[in-house]
N, C-alpha and C positions, 0 to 999 in steps of 0.2 A: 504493500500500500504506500508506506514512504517511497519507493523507489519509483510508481507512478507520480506522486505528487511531485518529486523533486525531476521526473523527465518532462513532466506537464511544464513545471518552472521554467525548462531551459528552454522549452520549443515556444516559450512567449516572451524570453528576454529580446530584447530590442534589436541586439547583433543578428540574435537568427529569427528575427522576423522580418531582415532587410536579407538576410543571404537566402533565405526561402522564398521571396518575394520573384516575380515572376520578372524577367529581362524589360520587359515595357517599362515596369513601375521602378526598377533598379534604375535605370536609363533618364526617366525624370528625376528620381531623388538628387544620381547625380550631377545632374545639370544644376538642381534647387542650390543642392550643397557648394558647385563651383560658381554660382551666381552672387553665392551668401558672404562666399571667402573675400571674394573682387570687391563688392559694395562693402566687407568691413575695410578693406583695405583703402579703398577710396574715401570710406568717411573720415580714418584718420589722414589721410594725407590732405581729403579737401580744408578738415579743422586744424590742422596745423598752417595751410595756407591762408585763413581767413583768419586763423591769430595774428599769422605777419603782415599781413595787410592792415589791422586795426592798429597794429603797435608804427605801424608805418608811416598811416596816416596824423597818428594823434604824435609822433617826434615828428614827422615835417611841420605839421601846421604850429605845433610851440615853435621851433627855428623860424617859421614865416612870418608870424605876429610878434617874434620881440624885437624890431623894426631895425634887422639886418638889410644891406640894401642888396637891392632885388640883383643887381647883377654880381654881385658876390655871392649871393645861395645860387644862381644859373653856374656859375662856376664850380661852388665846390660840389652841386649836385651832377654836375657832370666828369668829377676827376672823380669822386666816390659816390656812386649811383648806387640805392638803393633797389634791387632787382622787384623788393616785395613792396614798396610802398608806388600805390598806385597814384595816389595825389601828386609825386612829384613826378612822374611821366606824364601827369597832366599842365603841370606848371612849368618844365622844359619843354611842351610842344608849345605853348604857349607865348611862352618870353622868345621861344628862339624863332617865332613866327614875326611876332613884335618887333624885335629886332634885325631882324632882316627887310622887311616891311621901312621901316623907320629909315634904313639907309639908303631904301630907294630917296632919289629924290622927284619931289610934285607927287606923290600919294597921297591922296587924301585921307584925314582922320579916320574919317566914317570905314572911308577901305581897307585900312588898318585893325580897325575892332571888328571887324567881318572877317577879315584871316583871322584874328586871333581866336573868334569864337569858334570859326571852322577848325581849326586843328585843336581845341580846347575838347570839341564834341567828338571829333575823331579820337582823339586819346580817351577819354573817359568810354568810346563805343569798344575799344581794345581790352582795357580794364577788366568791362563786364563781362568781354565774351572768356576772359580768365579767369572770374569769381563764378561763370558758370559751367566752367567744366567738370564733367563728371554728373553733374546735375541731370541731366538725362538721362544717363544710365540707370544711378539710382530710384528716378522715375518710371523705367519700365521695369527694372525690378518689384518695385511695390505695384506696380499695378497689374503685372503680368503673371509672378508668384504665385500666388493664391488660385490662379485659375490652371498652371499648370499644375500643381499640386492636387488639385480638386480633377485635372485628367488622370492620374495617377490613380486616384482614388477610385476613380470610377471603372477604368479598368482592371483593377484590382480584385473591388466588390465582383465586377463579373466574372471574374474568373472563377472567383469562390464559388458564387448560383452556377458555375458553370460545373465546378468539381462536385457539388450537392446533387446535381442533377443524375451523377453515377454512381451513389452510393443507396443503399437500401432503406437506410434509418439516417435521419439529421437529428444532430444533439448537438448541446451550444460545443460541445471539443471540437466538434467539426467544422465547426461554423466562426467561431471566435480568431483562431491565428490568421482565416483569411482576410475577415474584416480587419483585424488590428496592422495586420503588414499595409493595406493598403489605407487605413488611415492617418499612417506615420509619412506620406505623402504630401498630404495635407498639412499634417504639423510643421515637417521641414519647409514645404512653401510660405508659409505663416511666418515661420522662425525667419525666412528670409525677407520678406516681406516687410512684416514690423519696425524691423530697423532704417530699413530705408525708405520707407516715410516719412518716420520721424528725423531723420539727418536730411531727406530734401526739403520738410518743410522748414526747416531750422537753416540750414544751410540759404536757401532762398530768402528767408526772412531775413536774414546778417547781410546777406548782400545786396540786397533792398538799399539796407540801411547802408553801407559804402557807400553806391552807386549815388543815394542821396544827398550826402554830404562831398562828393568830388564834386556834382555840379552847383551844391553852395559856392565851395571853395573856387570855383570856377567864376561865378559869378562876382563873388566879393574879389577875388582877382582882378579879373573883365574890368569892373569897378575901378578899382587901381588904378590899370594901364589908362581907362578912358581918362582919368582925370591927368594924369600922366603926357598922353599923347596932345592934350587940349591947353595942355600950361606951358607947354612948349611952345604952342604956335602962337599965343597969345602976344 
């Protein structure tokens, strides 16, 4: 009697419910499981990128506002360019637009802050399409997961009515390890799923919020230079 109950135990531990489990539903799980490992992997390296992006942004913008002048921070941000701070890719497309611009001679003002916003909106459209990488991905994982997991499951269960259907008597022993293989399908989809949800909706929100303040800082910039360009010609 122990020795069924302890062979019952093994034939429902989790190991041999995935290696008794039929080639189809093995085939999903590992795809779930190789989908789950990539989205953890990308959610730490997106959150280590969107740390050094906030740490980037918030040391440029202290160096910008404690009224260094502007073409000495164009300078030392271009002898020590910061790869992760995206504000100051926006503030070197910027000045170095200005600046070139300015040396034309007969440009008008007005033409002048038209380039600068043009290559202002070009760098910050660079920025984002950096704060959104990966973001996709993790999108079709959460949303595609759960439904691969739930085919898994379903051809599973059929298997099971499929094996039920050649045996003379069904009793739940029969009937149980095939359900439970094929609803460990489902969990692993889940298990994948879950996380990257919550890292693309979090991740999206953070970079919301960059994206938002590069085009302040763009603007209270823009600001700057107009007043800049206009006190010159005066």
């Amino acid at each position: 009697m122990e020795a069924n109950v302890a062979n019952n135990v093994d034939h429902m531990s989790m190991w041999s419910l995935i290696s008794n489990a039929s080639v189809v539903v093995q085939l999903v799980m590992l795809i779930l499981v190789g989908a789950s490992i990539v989205s953890w992997v990308m959610i730490f390296q997106r959150g280590n990128s969107l740390r050094a992006a906030k740490r980037g942004l918030d040391s440029f913008e202290e160096r910008f506002w404690s009224g260094i002048d502007l073409s000495k921070l164009y300078r030392q941000a271009g002898t020590d360019p910061d790869p992760d701070s995206g504000v100051e890719q926006v503030f070197r497309a910027g000045f170095k637009e200005f600046s070139r611009l300015r040396q034309q001679p007969g440009v008008d003002p007005d033409a002048v802050m038209d380039g600068v916003a043009r290559s202002m909106r070009v760098a910050i459209s660079r920025e984002e399409e950096k704060l959104e990488q990966g973001l996709p991905f993790l999108a079709t994982v959460g949303s595609t997961s759960p439904y691969i997991g739930l085919f898994g499951t379903v051809w599973g269960i059929m298997n099971s009515f499929r094996g039920l259907s050649q045996v003379q008597q069904a009793t739940l022993a029969t009937v149980a390890p095939g359900i439970a293989e094929a609803l460990i399908a489902t969990a692993i989809g889940l298990f994948a799923a879950i996380p990257a949800v919550i890292a693309y909706n979090r991740f999206s929100a953070r970079g919301e919020t960059l994206i938002g303040r590069y085009y302040t800082f763009a603007d209270e910039f823009q600001a700057i230079l107009h007043r800049k360009v206009h006190t010159r010609d005066e």
